[in-house]
PADOLUM-202802 format. One record per atom (N, C-alpha, C): residue number from 1; residue in three letters; z, y, x negated. Coordinates in steps of 0.001 Angstrom, whole numbers. Atoms other than C-alpha are relative to their C-alpha. Example, Ala and Ser with C-alpha at 12.3 -4.5 7.8 and 13.67 -1.06 7.14 Angstrom:
# residues 2
[pt 1 'ALA' [0 -1190 -890]]
[pt 1 'ALA' [7800 -4500 -12300]]
[pt 1 'ALA' [0 1200 -900]]
[pt 2 'SER' [-60 -1190 820]]
[pt 2 'SER' [7140 -1060 -13670]]
[pt 2 'SER' [730 1090 770]]
//
This chain:
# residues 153
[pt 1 'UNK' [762 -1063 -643]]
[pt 1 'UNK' [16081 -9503 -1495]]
[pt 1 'UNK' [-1239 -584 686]]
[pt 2 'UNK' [1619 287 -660]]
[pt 2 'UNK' [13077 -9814 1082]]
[pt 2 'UNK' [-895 513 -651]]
[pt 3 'UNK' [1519 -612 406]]
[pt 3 'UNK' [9509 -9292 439]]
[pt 3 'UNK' [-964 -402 937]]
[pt 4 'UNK' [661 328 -615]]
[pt 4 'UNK' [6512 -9147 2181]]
[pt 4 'UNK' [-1295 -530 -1084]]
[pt 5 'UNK' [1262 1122 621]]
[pt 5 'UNK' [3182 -11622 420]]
[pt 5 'UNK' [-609 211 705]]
[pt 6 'UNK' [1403 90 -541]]
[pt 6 'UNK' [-576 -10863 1276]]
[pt 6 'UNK' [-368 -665 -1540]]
[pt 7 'UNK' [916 862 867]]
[pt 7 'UNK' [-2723 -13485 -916]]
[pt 7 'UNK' [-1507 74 806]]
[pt 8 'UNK' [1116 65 -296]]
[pt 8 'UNK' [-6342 -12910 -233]]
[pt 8 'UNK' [-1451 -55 -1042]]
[pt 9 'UNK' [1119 -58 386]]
[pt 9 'UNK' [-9753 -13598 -1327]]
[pt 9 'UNK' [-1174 1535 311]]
[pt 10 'UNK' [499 -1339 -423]]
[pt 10 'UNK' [-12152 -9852 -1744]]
[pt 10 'UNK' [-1541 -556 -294]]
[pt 11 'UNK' [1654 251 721]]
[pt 11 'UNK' [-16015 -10065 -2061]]
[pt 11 'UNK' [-94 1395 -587]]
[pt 12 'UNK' [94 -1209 728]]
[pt 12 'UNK' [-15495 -6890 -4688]]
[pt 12 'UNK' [668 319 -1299]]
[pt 13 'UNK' [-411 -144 1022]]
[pt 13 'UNK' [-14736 -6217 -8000]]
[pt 13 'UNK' [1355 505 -119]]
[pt 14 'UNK' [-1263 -447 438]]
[pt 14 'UNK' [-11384 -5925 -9639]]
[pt 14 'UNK' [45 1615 21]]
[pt 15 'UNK' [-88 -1574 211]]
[pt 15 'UNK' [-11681 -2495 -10472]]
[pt 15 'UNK' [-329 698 1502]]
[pt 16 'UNK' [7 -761 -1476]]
[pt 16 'UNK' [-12900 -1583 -6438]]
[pt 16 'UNK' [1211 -663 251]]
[pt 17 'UNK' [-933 374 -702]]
[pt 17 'UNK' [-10069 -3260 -5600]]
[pt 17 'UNK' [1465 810 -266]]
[pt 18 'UNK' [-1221 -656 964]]
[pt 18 'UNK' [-7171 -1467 -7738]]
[pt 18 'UNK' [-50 1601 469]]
[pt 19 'UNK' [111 -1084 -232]]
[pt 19 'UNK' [-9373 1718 -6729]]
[pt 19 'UNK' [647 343 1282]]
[pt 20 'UNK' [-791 -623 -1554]]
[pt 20 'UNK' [-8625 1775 -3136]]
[pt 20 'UNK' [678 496 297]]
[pt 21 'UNK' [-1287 -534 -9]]
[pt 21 'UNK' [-5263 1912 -3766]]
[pt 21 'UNK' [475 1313 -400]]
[pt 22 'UNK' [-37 -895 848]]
[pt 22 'UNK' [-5758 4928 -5997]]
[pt 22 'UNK' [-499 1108 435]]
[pt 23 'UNK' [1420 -430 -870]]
[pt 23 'UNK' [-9046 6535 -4330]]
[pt 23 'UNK' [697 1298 1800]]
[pt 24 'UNK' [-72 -261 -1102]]
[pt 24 'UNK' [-8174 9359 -1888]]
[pt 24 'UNK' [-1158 -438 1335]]
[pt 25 'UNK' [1146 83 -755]]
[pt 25 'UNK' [-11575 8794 -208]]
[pt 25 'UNK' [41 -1310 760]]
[pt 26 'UNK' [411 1735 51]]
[pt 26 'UNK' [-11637 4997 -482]]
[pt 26 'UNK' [1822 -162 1313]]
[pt 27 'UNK' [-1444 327 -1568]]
[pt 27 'UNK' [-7260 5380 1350]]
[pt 27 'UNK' [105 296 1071]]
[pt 28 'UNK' [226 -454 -1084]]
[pt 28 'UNK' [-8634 7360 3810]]
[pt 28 'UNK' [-778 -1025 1101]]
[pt 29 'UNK' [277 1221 -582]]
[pt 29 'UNK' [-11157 4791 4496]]
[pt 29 'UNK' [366 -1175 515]]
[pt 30 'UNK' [-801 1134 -426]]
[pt 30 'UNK' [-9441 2012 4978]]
[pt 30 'UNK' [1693 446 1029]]
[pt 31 'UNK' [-1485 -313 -974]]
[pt 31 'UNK' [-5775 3050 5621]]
[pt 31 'UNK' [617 749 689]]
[pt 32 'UNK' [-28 -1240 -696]]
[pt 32 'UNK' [-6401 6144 7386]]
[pt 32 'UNK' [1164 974 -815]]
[pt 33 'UNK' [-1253 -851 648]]
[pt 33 'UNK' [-4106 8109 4661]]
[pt 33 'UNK' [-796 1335 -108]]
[pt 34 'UNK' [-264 -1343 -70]]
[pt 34 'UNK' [-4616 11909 5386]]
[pt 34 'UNK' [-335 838 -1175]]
[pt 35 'UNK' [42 -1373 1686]]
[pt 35 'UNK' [-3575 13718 1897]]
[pt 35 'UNK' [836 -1202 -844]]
[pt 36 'UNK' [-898 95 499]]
[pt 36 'UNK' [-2368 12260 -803]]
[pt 36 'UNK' [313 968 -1781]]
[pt 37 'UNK' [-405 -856 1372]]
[pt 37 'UNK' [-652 13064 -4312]]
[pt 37 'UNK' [129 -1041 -684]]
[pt 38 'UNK' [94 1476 553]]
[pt 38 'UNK' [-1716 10296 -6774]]
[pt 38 'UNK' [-349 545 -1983]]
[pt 39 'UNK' [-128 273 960]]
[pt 39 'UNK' [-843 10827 -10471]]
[pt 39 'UNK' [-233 -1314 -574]]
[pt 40 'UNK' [749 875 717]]
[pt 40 'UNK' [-3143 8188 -12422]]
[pt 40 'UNK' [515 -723 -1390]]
[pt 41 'UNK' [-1190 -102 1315]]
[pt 41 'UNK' [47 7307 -15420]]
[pt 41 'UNK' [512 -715 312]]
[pt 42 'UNK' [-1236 426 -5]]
[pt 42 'UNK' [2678 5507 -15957]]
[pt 42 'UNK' [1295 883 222]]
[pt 43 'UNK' [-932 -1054 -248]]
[pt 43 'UNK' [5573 7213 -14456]]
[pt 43 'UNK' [-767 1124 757]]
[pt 44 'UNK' [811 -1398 -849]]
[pt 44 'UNK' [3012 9675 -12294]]
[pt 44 'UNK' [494 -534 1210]]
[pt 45 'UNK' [-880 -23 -1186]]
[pt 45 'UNK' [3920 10189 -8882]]
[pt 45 'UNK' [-1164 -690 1342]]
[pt 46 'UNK' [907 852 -657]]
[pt 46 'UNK' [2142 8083 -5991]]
[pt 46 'UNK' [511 604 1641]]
[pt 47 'UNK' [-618 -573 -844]]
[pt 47 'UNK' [2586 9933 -2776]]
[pt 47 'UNK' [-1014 125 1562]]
[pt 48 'UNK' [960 316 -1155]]
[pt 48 'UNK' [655 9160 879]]
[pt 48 'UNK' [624 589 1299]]
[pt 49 'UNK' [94 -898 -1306]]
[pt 49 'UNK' [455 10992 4224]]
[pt 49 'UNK' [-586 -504 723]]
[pt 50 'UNK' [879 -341 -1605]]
[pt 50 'UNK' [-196 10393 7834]]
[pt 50 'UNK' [478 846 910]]
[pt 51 'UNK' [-612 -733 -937]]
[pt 51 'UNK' [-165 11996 10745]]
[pt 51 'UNK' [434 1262 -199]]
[pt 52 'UNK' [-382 -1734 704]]
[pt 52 'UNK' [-166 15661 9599]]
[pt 52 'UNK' [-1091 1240 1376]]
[pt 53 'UNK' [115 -847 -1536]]
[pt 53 'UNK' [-172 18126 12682]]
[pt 53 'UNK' [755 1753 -812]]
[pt 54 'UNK' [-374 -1141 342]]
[pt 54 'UNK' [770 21823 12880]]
[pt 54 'UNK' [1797 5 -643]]
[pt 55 'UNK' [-1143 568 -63]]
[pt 55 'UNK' [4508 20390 12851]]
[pt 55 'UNK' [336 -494 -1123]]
[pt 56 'UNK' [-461 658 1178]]
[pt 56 'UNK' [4249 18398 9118]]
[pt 56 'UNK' [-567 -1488 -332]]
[pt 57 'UNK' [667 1126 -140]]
[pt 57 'UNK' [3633 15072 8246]]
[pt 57 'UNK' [835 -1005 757]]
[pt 58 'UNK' [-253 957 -501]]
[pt 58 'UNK' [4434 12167 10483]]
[pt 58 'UNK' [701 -1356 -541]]
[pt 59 'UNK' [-754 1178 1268]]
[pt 59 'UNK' [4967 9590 7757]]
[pt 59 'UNK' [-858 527 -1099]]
[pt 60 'UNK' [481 -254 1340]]
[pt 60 'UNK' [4715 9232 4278]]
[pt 60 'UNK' [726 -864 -485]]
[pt 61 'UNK' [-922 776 823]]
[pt 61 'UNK' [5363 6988 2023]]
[pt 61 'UNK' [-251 570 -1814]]
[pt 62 'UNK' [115 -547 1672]]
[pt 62 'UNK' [5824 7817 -2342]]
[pt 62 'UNK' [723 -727 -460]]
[pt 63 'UNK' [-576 719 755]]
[pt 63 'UNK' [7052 6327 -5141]]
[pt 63 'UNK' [-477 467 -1672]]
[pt 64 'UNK' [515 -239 1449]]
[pt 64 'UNK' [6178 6303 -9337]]
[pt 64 'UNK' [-659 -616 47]]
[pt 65 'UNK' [777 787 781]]
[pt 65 'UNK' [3760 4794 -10953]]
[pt 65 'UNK' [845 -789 -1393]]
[pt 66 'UNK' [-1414 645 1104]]
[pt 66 'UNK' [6047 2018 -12801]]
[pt 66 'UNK' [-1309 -764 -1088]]
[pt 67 'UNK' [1456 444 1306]]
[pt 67 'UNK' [2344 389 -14437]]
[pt 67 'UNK' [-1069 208 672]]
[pt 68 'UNK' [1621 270 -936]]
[pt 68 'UNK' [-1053 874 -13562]]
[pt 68 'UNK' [-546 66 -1306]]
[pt 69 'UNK' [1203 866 720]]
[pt 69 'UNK' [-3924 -1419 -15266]]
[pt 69 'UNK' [-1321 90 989]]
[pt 70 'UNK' [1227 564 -1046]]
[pt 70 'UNK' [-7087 -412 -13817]]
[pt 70 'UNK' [-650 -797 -151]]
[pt 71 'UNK' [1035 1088 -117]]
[pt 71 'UNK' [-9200 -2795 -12550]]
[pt 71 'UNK' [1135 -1357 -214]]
[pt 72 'UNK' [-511 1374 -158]]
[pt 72 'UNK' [-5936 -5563 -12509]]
[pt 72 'UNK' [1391 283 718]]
[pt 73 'UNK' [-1682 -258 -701]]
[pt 73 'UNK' [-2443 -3773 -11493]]
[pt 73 'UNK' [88 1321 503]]
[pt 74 'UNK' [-1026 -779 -118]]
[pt 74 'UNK' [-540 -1511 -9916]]
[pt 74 'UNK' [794 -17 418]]
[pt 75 'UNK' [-1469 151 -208]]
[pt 75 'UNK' [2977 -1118 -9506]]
[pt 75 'UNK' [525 1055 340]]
[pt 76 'UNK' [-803 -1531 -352]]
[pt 76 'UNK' [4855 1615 -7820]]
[pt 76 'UNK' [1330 -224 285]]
[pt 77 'UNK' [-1388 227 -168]]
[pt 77 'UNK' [8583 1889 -8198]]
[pt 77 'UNK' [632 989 723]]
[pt 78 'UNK' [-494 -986 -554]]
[pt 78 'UNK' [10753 3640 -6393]]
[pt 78 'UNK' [-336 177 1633]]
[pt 79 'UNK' [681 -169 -1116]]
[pt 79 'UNK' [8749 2967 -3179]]
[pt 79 'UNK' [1347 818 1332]]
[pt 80 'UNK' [-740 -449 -1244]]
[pt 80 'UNK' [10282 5025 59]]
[pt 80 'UNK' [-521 413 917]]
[pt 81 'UNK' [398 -501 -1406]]
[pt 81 'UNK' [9550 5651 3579]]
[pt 81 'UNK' [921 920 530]]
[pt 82 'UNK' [-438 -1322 -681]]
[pt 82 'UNK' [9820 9072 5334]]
[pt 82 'UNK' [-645 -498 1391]]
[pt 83 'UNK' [434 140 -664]]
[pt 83 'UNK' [9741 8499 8709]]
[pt 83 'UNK' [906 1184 1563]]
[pt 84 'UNK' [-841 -1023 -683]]
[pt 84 'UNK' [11085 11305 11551]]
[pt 84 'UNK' [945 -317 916]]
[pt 85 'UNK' [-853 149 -673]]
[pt 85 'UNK' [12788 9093 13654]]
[pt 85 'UNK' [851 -1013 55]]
[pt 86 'UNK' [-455 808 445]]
[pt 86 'UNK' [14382 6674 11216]]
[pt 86 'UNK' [451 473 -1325]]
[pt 87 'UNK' [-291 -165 1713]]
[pt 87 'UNK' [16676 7320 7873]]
[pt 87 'UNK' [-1080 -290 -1183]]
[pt 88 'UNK' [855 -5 1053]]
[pt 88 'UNK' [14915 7912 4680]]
[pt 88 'UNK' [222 -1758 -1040]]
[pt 89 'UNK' [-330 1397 981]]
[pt 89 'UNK' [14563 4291 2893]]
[pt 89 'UNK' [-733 -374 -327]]
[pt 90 'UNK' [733 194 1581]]
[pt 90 'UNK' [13857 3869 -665]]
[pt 90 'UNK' [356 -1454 -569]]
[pt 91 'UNK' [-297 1071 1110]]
[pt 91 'UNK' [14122 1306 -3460]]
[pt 91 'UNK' [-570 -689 -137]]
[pt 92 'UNK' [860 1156 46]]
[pt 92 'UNK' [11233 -747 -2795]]
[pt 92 'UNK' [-849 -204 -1139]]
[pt 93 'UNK' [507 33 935]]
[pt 93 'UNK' [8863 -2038 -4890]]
[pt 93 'UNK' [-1651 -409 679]]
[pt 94 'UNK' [1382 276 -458]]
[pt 94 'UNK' [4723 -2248 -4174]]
[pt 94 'UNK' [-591 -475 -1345]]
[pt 95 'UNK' [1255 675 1316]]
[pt 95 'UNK' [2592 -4413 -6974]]
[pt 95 'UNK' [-1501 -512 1014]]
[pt 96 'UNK' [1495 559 111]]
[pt 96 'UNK' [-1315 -4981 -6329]]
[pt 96 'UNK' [-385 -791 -830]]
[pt 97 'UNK' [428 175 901]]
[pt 97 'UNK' [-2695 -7168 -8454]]
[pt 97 'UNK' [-1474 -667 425]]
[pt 98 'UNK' [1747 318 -534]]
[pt 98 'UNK' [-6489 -8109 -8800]]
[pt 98 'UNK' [-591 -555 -1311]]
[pt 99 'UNK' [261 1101 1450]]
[pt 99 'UNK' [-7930 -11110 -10948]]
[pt 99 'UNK' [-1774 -180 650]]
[pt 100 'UNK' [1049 471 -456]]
[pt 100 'UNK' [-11702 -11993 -10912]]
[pt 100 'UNK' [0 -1258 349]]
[pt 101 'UNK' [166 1468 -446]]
[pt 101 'UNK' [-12674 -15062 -9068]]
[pt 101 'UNK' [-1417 16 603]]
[pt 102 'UNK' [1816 -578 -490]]
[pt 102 'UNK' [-16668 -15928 -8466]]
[pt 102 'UNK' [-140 1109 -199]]
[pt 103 'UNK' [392 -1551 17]]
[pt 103 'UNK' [-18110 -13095 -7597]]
[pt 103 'UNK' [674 1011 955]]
[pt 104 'UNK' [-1081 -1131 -1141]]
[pt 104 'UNK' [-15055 -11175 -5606]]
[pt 104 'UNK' [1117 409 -1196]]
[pt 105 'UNK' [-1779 -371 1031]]
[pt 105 'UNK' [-11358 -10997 -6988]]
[pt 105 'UNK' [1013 -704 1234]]
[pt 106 'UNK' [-1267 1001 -652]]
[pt 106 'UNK' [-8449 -12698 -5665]]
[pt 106 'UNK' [994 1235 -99]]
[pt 107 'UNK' [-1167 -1114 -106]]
[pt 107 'UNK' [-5626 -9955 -4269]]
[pt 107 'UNK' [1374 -566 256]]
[pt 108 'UNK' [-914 533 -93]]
[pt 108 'UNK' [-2351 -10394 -4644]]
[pt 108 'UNK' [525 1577 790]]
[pt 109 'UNK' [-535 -940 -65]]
[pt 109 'UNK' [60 -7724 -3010]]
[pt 109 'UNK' [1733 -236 637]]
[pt 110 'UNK' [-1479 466 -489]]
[pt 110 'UNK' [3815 -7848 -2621]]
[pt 110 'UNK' [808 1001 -234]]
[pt 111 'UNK' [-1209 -1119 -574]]
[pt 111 'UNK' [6208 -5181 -1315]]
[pt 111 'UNK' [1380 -426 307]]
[pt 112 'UNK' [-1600 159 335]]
[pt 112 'UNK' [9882 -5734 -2144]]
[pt 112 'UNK' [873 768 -115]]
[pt 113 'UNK' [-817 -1013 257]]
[pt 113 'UNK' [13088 -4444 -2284]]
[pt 113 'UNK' [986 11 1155]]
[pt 114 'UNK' [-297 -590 -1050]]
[pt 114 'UNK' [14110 -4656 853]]
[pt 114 'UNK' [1901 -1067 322]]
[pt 115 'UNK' [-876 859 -458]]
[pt 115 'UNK' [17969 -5868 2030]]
[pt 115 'UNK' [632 -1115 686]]
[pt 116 'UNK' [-353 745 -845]]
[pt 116 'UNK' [19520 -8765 2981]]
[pt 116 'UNK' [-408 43 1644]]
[pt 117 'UNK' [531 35 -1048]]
[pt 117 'UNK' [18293 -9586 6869]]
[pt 117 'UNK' [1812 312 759]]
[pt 118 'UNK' [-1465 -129 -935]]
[pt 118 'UNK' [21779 -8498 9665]]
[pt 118 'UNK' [399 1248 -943]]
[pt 119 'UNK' [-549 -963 812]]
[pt 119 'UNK' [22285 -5473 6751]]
[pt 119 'UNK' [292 1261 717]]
[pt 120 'UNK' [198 -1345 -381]]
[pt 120 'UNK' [21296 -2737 8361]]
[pt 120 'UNK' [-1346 -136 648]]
[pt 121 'UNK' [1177 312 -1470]]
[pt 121 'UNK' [19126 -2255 11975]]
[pt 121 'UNK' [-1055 781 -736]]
[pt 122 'UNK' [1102 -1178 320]]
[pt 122 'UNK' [16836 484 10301]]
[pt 122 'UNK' [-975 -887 -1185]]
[pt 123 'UNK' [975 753 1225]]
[pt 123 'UNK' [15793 -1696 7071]]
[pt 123 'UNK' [-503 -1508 619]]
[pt 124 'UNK' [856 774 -1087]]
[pt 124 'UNK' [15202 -4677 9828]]
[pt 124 'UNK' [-1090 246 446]]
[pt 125 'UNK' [1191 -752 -658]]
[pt 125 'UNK' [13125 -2774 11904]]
[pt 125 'UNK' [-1222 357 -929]]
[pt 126 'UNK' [819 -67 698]]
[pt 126 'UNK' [11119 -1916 8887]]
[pt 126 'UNK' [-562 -940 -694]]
[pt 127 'UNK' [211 1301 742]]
[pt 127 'UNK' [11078 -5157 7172]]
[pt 127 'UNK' [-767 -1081 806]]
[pt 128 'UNK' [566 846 -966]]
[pt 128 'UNK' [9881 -6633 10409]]
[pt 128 'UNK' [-1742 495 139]]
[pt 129 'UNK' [1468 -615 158]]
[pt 129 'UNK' [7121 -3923 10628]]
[pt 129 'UNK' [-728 217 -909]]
[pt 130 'UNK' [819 281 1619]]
[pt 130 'UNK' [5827 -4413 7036]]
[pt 130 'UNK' [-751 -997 223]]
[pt 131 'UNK' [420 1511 -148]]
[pt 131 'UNK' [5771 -8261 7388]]
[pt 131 'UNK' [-916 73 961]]
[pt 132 'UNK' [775 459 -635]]
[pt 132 'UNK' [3607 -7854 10196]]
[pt 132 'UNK' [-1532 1094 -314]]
[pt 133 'UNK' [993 -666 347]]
[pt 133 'UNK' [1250 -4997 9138]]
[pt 133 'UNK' [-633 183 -790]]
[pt 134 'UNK' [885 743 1279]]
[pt 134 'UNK' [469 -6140 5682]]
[pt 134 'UNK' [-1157 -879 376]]
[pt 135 'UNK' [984 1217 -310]]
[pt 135 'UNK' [-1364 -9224 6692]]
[pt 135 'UNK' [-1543 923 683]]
[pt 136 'UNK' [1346 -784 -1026]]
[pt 136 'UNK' [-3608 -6777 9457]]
[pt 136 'UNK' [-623 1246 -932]]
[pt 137 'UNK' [343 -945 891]]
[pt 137 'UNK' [-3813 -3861 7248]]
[pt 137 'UNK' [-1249 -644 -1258]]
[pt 138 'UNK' [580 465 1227]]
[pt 138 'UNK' [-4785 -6147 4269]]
[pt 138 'UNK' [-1947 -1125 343]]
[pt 139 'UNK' [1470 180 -720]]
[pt 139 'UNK' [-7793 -7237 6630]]
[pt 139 'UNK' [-1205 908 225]]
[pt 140 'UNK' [946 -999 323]]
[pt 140 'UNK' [-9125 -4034 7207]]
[pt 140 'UNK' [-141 391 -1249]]
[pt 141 'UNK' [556 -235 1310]]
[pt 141 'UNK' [-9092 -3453 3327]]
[pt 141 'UNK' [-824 -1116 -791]]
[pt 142 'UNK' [1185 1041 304]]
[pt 142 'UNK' [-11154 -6346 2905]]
[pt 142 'UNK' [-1433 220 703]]
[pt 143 'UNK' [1234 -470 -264]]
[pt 143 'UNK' [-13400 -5586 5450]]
[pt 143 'UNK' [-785 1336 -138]]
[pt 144 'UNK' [291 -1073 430]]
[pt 144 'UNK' [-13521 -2303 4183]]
[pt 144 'UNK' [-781 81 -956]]
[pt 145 'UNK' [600 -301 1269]]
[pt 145 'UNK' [-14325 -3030 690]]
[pt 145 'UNK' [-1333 -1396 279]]
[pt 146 'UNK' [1162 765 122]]
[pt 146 'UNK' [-17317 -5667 1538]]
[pt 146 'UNK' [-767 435 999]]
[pt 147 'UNK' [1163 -364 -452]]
[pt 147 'UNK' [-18842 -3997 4245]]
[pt 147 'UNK' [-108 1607 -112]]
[pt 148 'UNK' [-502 -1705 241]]
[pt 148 'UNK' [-18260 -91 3092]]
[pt 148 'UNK' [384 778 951]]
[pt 149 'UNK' [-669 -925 -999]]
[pt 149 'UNK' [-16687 1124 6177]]
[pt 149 'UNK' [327 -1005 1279]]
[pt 150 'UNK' [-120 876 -1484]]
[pt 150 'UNK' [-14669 -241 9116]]
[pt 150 'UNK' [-793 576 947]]
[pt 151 'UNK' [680 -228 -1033]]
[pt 151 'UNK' [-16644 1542 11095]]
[pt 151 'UNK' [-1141 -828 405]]
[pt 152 'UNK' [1074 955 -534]]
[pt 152 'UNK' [-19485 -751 10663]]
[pt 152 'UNK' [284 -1377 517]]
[pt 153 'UNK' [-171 1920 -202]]
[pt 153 'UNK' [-17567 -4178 11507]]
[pt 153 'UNK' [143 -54 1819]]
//
């Protein structure tokens, strides 16, 4: 199975780092997520929104909560993308993890699950657009969490 790997250095505590992920305020900030539905458990439901018009939501992605350790993990199983003008595709897997190092934390994040490459054009197309929007994404949540808002960078 593929996966996509972000390894980065944060200037912010384990526990801001785990939050983000968690944090409607803090996902809005950074990853522009809308609404979400974020059961705080093992087995609670992890559920994110964009793009929400008179029409519905645009995307979304959800999944479980397979572990969450605040302030070092989280794991969401079940991961799936809703998207309106691409089949519904599930099975992935999202882990965060966040270790202190100096005075930041060291992020790990790796999104898996995904099929063999020639499988199927739709889980390509997505596997291509992960791999490349992790890395950029996982920039603005850095510069998010050390300077408290992209707006100021």
């Amino acid at each position: 199975m593929r996966k996509v790997e972000v390894n980065l250095s944060v200037a912010a505590a384990p526990g801001r780092i785990i939050s983000a992920f968690t944090d409607p305020d803090m996902l809005e900030g950074w990853w522009k997520v809308e609404r979400t539905h974020i059961e705080l458990r093992e087995g609670g439901l992890y559920l994110l929104t964009w793009g929400i018009s008179e029409h519905g939501f645009r995307y979304v992605s959800c999944g479980t909560l397979r572990r969450y350790q605040p302030g070092r993990l989280l794991e969401i199983g079940h991961l799936t993308y809703l998207h309106p003008e691409k089949p519904i595709l599930g099975g992935m897997n999202l882990i965060v993890k966040a270790r202190p190092e100096g005075t930041g934390s060291k992020v790990y994040l790796c999104q898996a699950g995904y099929p063999p490459a020639g499988r199927d054009e739709h889980w390509d197309w997505y596997y291509e657009a992960v791999k490349t929007a992790w890395p950029v994404v996982m920039q603005t949540f850095k510069a998010y969490l050390e300077h408290g808002s992209i707006k100021n960078i």
